[in-house]
C-alpha positions, 0 to 999 in steps of 0.5 A: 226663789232668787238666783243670782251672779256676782261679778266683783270686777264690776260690782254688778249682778245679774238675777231671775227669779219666779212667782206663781199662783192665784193672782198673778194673771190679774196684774198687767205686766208693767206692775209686776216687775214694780217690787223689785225697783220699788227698792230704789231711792230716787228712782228715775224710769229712763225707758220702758220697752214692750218685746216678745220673750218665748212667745209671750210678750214681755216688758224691759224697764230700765231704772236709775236710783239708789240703793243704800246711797249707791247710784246704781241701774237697774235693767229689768225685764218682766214676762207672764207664762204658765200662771207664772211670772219671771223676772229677770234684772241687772244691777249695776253702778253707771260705770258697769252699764255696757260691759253688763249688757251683753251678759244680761241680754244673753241670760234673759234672751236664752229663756225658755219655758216648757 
């Protein structure tokens, strides 16, 4: 299940989704989140950041490309907990990159898993 946030003015969106089961612990952590850039036409990784997140490591890849001959970034971050994997991304045009930042660093960093 995917829940995500639209916010028109700046064209961006902000989700999470989770996946688990048999499988999921095999996989290293930077191939996980790999689906959802795997999207992307011409995509570019500008940076890949390994972090904790809830006392699991986790990894934040941002990803430039485009999507359906948009240019658009895609700020994603992946981490591992509970036989479980939770992803959480932005996507977002260039222009909508530093006013999505601060949204997406808040609703990744709030996460908790109990």
């Amino acid at each position: 299940r995917t829940v995500s946030f639209y916010n028109a003015s700046l064209r961006s969106s902000i989700s999470t989704d989770a996946f688990c089961g048999r499988g999921i612990g095999d996989r290293k952590i930077d191939t996980l989140g790999g689906e959802i850039a795997s999207a992307l036409e011409n995509r570019v990784i500008l940076s890949e950041t390994p972090f904790e997140l809830d006392g699991r490591g986790a990894l934040r890849q941002r990803v430039r490309g485009s999507l359906d001959g948009v240019e658009v970034l895609v700020d994603l971050v992946v981490v591992r907990k509970g036989g479980c994997v939770f992803d959480f991304y932005a996507v977002t045009p260039p222009e909508g990159v530093a006013q999505t930042a601060a949204d997406f660093e808040s609703f990744f960093g709030a996460f908790r898993y109990e």
